[in-house]
C-alpha positions as CSV (number, residue, x, y, z in Angstrom):
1,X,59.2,120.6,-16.1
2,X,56.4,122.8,-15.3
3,X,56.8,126.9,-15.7
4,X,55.0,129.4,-14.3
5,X,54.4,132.2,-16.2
6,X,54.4,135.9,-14.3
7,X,52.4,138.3,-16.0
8,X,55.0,141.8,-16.4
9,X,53.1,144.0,-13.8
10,X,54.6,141.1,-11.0
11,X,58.1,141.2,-13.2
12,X,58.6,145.1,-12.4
13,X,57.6,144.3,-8.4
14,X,60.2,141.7,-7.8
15,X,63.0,143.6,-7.5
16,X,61.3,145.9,-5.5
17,X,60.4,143.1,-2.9
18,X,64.0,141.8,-3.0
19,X,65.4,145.0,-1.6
20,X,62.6,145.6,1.1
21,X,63.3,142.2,2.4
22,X,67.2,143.0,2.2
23,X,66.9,145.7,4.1
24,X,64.8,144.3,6.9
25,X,67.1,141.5,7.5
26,X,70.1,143.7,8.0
27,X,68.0,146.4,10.1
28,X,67.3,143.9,12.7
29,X,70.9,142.4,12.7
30,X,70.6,139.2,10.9
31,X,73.9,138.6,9.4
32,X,73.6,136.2,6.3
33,X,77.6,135.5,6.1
34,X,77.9,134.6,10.2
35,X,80.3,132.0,9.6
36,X,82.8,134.0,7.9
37,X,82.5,137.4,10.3
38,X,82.7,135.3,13.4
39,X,85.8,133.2,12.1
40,X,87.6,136.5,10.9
41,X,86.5,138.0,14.5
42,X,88.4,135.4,16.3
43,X,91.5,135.3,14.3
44,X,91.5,139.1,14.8
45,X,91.3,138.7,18.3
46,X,93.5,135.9,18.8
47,X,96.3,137.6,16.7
48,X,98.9,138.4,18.8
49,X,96.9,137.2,22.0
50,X,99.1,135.6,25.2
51,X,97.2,133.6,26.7
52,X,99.1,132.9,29.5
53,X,99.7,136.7,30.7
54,X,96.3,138.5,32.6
55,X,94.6,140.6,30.6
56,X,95.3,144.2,31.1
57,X,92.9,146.3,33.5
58,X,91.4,149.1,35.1
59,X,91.2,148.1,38.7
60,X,91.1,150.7,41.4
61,X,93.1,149.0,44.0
62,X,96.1,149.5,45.5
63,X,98.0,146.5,44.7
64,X,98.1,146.7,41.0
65,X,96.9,148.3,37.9
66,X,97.0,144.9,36.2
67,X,94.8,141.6,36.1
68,X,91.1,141.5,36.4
69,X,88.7,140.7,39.5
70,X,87.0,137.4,38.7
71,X,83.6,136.4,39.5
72,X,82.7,132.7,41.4
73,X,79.2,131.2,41.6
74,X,78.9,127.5,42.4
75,X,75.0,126.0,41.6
76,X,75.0,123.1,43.2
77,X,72.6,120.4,41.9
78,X,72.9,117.4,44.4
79,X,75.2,115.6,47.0
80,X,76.6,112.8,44.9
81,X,78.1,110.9,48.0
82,X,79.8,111.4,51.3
83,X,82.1,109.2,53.1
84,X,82.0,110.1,56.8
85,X,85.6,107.4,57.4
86,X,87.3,108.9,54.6
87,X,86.5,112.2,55.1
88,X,85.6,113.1,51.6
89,X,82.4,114.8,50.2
90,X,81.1,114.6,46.3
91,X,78.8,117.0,44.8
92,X,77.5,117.4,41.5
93,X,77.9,121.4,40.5
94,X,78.2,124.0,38.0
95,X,81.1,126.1,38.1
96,X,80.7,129.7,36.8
97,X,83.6,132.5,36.5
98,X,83.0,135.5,34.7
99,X,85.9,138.6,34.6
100,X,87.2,141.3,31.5
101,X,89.2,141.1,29.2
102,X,89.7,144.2,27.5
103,X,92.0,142.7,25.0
104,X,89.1,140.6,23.7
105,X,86.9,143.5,23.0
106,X,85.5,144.6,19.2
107,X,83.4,146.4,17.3
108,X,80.1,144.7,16.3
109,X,79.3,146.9,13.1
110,X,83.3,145.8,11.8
111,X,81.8,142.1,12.1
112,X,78.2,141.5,10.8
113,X,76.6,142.9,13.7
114,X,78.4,139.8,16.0
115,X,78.1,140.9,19.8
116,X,79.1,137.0,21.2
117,X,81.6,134.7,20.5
118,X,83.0,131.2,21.6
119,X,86.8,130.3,22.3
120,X,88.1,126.8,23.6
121,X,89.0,126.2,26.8
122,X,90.6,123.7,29.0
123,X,92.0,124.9,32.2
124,X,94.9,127.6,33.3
125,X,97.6,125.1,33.5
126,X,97.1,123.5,29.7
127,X,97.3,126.8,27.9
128,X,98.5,124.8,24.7
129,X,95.0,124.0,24.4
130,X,93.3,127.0,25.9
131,X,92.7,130.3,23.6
132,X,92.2,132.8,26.0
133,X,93.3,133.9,29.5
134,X,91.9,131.5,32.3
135,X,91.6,132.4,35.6
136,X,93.8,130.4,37.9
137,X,91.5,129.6,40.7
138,X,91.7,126.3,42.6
139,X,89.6,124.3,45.2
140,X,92.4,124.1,47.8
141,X,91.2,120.8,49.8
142,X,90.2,119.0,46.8
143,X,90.6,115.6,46.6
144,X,90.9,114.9,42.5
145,X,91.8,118.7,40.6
146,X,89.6,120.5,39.3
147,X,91.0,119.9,35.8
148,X,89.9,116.4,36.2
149,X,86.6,116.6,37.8
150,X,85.4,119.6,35.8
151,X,84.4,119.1,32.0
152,X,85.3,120.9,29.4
153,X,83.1,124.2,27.7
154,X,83.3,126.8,25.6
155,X,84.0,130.1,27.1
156,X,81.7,133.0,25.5
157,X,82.8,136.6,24.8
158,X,80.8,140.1,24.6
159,X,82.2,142.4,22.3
160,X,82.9,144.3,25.6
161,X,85.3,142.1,26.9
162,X,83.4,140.3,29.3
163,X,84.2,136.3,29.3
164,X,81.6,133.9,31.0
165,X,82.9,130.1,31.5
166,X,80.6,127.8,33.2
167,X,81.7,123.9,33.4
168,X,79.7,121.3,35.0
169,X,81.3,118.6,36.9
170,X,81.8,116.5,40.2
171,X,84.0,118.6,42.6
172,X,85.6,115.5,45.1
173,X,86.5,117.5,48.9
174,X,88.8,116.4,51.5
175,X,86.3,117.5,54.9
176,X,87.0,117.6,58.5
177,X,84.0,116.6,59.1
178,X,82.4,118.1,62.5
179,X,79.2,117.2,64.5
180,X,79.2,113.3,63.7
181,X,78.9,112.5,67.2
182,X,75.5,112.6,67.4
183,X,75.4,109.6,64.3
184,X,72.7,109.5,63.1
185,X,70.7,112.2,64.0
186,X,73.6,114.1,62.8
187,X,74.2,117.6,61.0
188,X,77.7,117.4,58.9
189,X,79.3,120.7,58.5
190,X,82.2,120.6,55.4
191,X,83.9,123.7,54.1
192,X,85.4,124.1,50.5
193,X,88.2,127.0,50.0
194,X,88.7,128.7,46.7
195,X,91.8,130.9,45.5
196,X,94.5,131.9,43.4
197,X,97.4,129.4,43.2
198,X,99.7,131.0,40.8
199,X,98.0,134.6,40.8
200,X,97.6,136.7,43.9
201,X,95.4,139.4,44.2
202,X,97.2,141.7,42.7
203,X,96.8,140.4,39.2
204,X,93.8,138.3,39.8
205,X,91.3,139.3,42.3
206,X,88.7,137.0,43.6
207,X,84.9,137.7,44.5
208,X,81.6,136.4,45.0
209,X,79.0,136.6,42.0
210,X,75.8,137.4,44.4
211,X,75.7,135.4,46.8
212,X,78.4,133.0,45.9
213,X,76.1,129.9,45.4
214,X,72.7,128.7,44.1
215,X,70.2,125.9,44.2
216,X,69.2,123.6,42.2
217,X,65.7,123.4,40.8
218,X,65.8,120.3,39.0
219,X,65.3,118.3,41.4
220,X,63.5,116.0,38.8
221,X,66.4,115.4,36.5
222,X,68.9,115.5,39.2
223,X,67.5,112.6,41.7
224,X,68.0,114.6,44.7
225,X,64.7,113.7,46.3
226,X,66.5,110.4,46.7
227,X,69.1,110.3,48.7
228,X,71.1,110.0,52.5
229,X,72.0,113.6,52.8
230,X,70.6,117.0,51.6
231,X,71.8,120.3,52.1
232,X,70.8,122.1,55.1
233,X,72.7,125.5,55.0
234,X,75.6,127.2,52.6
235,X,77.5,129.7,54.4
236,X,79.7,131.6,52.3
237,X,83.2,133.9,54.0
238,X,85.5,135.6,52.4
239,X,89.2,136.6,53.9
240,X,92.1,138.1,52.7
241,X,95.0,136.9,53.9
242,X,99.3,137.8,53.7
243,X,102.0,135.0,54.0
244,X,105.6,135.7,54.8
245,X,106.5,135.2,51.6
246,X,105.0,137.9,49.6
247,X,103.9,140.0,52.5
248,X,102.5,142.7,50.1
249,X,100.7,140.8,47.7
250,X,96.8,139.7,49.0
251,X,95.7,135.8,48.5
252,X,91.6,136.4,48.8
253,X,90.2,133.3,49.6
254,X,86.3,132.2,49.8
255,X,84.8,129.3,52.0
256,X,81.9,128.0,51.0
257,X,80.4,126.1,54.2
258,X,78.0,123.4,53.2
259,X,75.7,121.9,56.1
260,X,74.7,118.6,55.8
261,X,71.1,116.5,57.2
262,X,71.4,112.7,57.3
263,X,68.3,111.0,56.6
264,X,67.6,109.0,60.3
265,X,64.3,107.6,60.1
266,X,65.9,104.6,58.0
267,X,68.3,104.5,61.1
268,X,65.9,104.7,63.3
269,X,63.8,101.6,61.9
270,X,66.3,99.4,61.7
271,X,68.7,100.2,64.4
272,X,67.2,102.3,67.3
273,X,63.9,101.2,67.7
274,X,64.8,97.0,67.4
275,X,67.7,97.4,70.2
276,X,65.7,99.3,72.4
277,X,62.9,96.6,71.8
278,X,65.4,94.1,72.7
279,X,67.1,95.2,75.8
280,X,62.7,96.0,77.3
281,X,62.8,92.2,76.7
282,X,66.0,91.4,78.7
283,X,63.9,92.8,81.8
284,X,61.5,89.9,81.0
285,X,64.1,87.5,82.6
286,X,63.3,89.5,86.0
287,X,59.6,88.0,86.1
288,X,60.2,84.2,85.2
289,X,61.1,81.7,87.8
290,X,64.2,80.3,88.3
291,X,62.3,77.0,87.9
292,X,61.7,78.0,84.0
293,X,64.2,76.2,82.7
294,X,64.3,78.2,79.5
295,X,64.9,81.6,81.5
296,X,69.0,81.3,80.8
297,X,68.9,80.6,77.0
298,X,66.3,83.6,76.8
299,X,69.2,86.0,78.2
300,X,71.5,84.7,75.9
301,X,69.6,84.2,72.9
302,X,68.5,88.3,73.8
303,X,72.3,89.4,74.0
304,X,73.1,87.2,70.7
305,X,70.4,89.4,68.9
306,X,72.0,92.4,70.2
307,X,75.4,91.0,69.0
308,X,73.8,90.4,65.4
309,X,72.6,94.2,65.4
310,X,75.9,95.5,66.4
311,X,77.3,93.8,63.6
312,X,75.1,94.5,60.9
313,X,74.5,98.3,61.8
314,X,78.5,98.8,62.2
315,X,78.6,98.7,57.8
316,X,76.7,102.0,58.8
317,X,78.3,103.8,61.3
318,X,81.5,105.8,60.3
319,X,85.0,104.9,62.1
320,X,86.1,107.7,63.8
321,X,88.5,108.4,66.8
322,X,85.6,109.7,68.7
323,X,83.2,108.0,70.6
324,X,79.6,108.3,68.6
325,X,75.9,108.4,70.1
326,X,75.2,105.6,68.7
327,X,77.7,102.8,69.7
328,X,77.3,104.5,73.1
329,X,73.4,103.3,72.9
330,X,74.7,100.1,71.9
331,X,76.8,99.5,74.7
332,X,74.8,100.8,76.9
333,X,71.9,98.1,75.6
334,X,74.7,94.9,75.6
335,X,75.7,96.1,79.6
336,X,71.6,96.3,80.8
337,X,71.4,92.6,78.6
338,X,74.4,91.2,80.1
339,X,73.3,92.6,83.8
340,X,69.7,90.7,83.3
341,X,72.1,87.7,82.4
342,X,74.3,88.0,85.5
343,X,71.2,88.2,87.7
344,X,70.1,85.0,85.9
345,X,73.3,82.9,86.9
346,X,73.4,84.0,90.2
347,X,70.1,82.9,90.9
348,X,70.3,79.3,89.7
349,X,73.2,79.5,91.0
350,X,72.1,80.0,94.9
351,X,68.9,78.1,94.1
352,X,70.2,74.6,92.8
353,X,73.7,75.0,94.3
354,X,74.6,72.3,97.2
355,X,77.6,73.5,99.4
356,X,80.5,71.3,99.8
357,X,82.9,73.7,100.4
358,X,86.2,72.9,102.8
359,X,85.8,74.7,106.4
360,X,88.4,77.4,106.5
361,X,91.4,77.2,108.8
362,X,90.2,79.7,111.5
363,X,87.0,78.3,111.7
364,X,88.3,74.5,111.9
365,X,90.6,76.1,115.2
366,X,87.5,77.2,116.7
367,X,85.4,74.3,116.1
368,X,86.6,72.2,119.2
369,X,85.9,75.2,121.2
370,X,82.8,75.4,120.2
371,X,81.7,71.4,120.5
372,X,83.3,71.1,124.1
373,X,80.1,73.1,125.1
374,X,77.0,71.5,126.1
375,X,74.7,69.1,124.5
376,X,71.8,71.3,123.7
377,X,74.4,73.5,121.7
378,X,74.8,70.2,119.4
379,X,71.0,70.6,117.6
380,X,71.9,73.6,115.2
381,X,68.4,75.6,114.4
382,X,67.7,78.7,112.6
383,X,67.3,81.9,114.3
384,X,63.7,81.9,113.2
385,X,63.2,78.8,115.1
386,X,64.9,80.0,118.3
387,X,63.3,83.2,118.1
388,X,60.0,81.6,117.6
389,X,60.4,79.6,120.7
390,X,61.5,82.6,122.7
391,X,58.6,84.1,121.9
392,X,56.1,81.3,122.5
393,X,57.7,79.6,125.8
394,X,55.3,80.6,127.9
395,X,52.6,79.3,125.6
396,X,54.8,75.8,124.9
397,X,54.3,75.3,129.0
398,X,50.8,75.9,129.2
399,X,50.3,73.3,126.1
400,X,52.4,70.8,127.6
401,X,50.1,70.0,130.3
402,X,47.2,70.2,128.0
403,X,48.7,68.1,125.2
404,X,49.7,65.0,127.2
405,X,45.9,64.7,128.5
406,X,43.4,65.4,125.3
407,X,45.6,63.4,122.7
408,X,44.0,60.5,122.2
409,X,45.4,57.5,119.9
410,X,44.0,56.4,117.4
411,X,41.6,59.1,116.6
412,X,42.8,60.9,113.8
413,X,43.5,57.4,112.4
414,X,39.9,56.3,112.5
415,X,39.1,59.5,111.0
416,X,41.3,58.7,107.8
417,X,40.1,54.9,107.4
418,X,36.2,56.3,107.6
419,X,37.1,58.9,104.8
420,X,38.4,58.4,101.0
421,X,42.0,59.2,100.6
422,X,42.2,62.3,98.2
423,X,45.8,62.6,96.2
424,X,47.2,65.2,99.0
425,X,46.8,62.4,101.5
426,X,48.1,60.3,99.7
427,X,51.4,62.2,99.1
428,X,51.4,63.0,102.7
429,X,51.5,59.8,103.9
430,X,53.8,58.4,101.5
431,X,56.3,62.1,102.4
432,X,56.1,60.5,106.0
433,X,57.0,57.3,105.3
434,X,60.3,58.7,103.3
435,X,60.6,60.8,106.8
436,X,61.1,57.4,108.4
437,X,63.6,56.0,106.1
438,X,65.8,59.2,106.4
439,X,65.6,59.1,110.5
440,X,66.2,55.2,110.0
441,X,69.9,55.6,109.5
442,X,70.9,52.0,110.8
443,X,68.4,50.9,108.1
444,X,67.2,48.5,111.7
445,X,63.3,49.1,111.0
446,X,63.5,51.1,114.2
447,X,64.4,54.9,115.2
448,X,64.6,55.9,119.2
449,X,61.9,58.7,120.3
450,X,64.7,61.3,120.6
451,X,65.1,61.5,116.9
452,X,61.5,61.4,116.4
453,X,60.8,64.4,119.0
454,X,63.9,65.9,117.3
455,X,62.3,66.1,113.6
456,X,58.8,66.7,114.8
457,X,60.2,69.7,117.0
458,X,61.3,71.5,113.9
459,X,57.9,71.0,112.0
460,X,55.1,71.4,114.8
461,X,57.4,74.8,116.1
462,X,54.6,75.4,119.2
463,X,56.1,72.4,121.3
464,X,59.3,71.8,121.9
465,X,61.2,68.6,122.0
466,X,61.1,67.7,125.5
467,X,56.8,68.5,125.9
468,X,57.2,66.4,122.0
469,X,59.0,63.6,124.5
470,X,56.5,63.6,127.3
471,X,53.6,63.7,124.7
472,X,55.4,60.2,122.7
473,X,56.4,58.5,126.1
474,X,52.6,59.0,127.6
475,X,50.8,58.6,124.6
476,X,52.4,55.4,123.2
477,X,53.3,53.8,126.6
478,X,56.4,54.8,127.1
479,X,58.5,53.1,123.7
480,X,61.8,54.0,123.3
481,X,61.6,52.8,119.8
482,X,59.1,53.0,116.7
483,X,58.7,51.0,113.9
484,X,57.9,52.5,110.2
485,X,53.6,52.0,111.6
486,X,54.3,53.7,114.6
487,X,56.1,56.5,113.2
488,X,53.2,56.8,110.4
489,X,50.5,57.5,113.6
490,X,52.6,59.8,115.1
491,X,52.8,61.5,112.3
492,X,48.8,61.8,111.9
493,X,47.9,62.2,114.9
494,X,50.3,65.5,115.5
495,X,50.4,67.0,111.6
496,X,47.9,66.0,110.1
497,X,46.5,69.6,110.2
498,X,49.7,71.2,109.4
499,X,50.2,72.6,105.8
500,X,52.3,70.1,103.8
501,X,54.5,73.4,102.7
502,X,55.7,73.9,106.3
503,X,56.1,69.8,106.8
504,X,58.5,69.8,104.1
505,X,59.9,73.0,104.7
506,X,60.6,71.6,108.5
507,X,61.8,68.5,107.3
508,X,65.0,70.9,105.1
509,X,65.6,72.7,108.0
510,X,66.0,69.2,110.3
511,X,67.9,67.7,107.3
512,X,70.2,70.7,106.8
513,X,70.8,71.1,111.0
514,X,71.7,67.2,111.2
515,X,74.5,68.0,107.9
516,X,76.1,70.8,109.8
517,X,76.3,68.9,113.4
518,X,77.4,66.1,110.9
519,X,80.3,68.3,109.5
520,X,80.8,69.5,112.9
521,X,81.3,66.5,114.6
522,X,83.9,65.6,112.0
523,X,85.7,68.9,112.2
524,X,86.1,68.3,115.9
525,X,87.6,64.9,115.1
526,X,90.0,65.8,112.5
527,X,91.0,68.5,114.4
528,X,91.8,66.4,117.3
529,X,93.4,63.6,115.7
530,X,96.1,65.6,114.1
531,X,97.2,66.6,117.6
């Protein structure tokens, strides 16, 4: 062991320096013994304490002398969670109540200088395990109670009475939500009450501390950057109201009104923007041809997508009993997708469709009316055709005469044989030999000039059948009947120049006018035989 020897001039100064140091320590309120004052201070205060009864009080009010007027601040850190279907919003918050309690009061210099002390605390309804006085003040709408949400904390006491109690916790609300209609460009507006549920005003009174709220400015720590929903606006009211039952006691009551802004643009991305993409691309069915044969499976392959979308953007949208923005955009998007799919149908429908239907029975009563009239009534033509000729008959006479004495035969075939056959003669030639075939309906090799005159009449629409007649009865010395060659110079020498659209488009219309008189004709004969 090594000692250190003091020589006796610094023996003499050390009791001299223990005092000074002494004294400093207890003139700037350092207690040495803090554990023993503070536990003696608390079993002096907590002798004979009820802490179940208010504390006593000096209130100037009018509805009693006793109780205490406690404090309520609620610093909210973050919006834990909201479910828009259940109606329920969780935020993560710091309670804070503060009020006197004159019966917890004491004199510092009787306890080591002590000014603060600590009792335990639960809630106002365990007050086995609470040591002082809690205020009884409930969230009213809340979905789990406060004593379950709410941690436990130490309560800490001036030695002027005055108790502070802040416990942080999750505080679960039951909300009527308003303004979700406009999902997701929504604002939600969810109002929490506070008050007295044992203790009316009259032995606890209930105010705001400030303003009643504050924000958060750990924004780090608390994740809040993060999130769906943020908070907009806190709005906070404070009523007094008097039920039936104790019509002269006051029940104060403060709303806090929390606003709430949704996050969209996620919405937006993956909802909005892709359906509106979508039903711009259900137009695109408008601009293809009904010969595309891919045009119907686009429409329906466009309205599947649109299905899918519904269905994955409905785990999104809240169920509600009110009709929301956005499943009125979505049915507004299926209707314009299955519109462009009706208008698809309908015109394949009159495009490739053949009619076969069964005549009605007022039409079948007029038909033998209509077939005792004259022969020229038989040929059915299209008002295009008849109008056509009305308007060229004076020009049909004059090219009658003309017709009959420049058409030469032969000519136009001499002209071919001298020249190569491109692929459009070809098919021209080989379109007039099917002609042939279809006016050949005895399958004889032969067809009569009437039907010839009758088919050429419909294609060549500046002569009409007769000047056709005189023109086939001059020209090829008076034949009443053609063979397959015949028909083939007929058909150069008089359409040769004609274009092959309005040959075949004149050969439909002949086709289609001999199918009525057909249908006609058998009307007539049905009609008749049954009488």
């Amino acid at each position: 062991m090594k000692i250190c020897h003091m020589t006796p001039g610094r023996l003499l100064a050390l009791p001299f320096l223990l005092q000074l140091q002494i004294g400093l320590a207890q003139g700037s309120g350092f207690t040495v013994a803090y554990t023993d004052h503070a536990s003696r201070l608390r079993a002096d205060l907590l002798r004979d304490y009820d802490s179940v009864v208010p504390p006593r009080s000096e209130r100037e009010v009018d509805y009693s002398k006793a109780g205490t007027d406690v404090a309520l601040e609620i610093r909210i850190f973050k919006v834990q969670g909201v479910d828009a279907s259940l109606g329920q919003m969780r935020l993560k918050v710091w309670v804070r109540m503060s009020w006197t309690d004159s019966r917890l009061s004491w004199d510092p210099a009787a306890y080591g200088n002590i000014t603060t002390t600590h009792f335990r605390t639960q809630h106002a309804s365990n007050a086995e395990n609470t040591e002082i006085w809690l205020p009884d003040v409930q969230l009213y709408n809340a979905n789990v109670g406060n004593e379950f949400s709410l941690d436990s904390a130490l309560a800490s006491v001036t030695s002027d009475g005055f108790v502070f109690w802040s416990r942080p916790g999750l505080l679960d609300t039951l909300c009527k939500f308003s303004g979700l209609v406009a999902f997701p460009f929504d604002e939600l507006s969810c109002a929490m009450e506070w008050g007295g549920w044992t203790y009316s005003g009259g032995f606890q009174g209930i105010r705001l501390s400030g303003k009643g709220y504050s924000a958060s400015t750990a924004e780090e720590t608390a994740g809040s950057s993060y999130q769906e929903y943020s908070i907009v606006e806190i709005d906070v009211d404070a009523k007094t109201n008097f039920y039936e039952a104790y019509p002269n006691e006051p029940w104060t009551v403060l709303k806090f009104t929390v606003r709430l802004g949704r996050a969209s643009f996620y919405y937006s991305l993956l909802i909005v923007f892709p359906t509106v993409l979508i039903t711009y691309l259900s137009f695109g069915v408008f601009f293809m041809s009904h010969e595309v044969g891919e045009r119907l499976s686009f429409g329906i392959t466009l309205l599947l997508v649109i299905e899918v979308m519904k269905t994955t953007g409905a785990s999104f949208v809240p169920v509600c009993g009110e009709l929301l923005w956005i499943d009125l955009f979505m049915l507004v998007n299926t209707v314009f997708c299955c519109a462009s799919l009706v208008e698809t149908m309908a015109v394949l429908f009159f495009a490739f469709h053949v009619d076969q239907h069964i005549l009605p029975n007022w039409l079948a009563w007029a038909a033998p009316w209509c077939l005792c009239r004259q022969q020229q009534s038989f040929l059915v033509e299209s008002n295009a055709g008849r109008i056509f000729r009305q308007l060229n008959r004076d020009r049909s006479a004059r090219l009658q005469a003309k017709s009959t004495r420049n058409l030469q035969k032969g000519r136009r075939i001499e002209e071919l044989s001298e020249a190569k056959l491109t692929e459009t003669d070809t098919e021209r030639l080989i379109f007039f030999e099917n002609l042939f075939y279809l006016l050949d309906s005895d399958s004889n090799g032969l067809i009569t000039a009437e039907d010839a005159a009758t088919m050429l009449s419909f294609v060549n629409l500046s002569l009409s059948r007769g000047v056709l007649e005189d023109i086939l009865q001059s020209a090829w010395q008076e034949k009443k009947l053609f063979d397959c060659r015949d028909f083939l110079e007929i058909c150069v020498e008089l359409m040769w120049t004609t274009p092959f659209k309005e040959i075949k488009l004149g050969a439909e219309n002949y086709i289609s006018s001999q199918t009525r008189h057909t249908k006609r004709c058998h009307t007539y004969w049905l009609k008749w035989s049954r009488i």
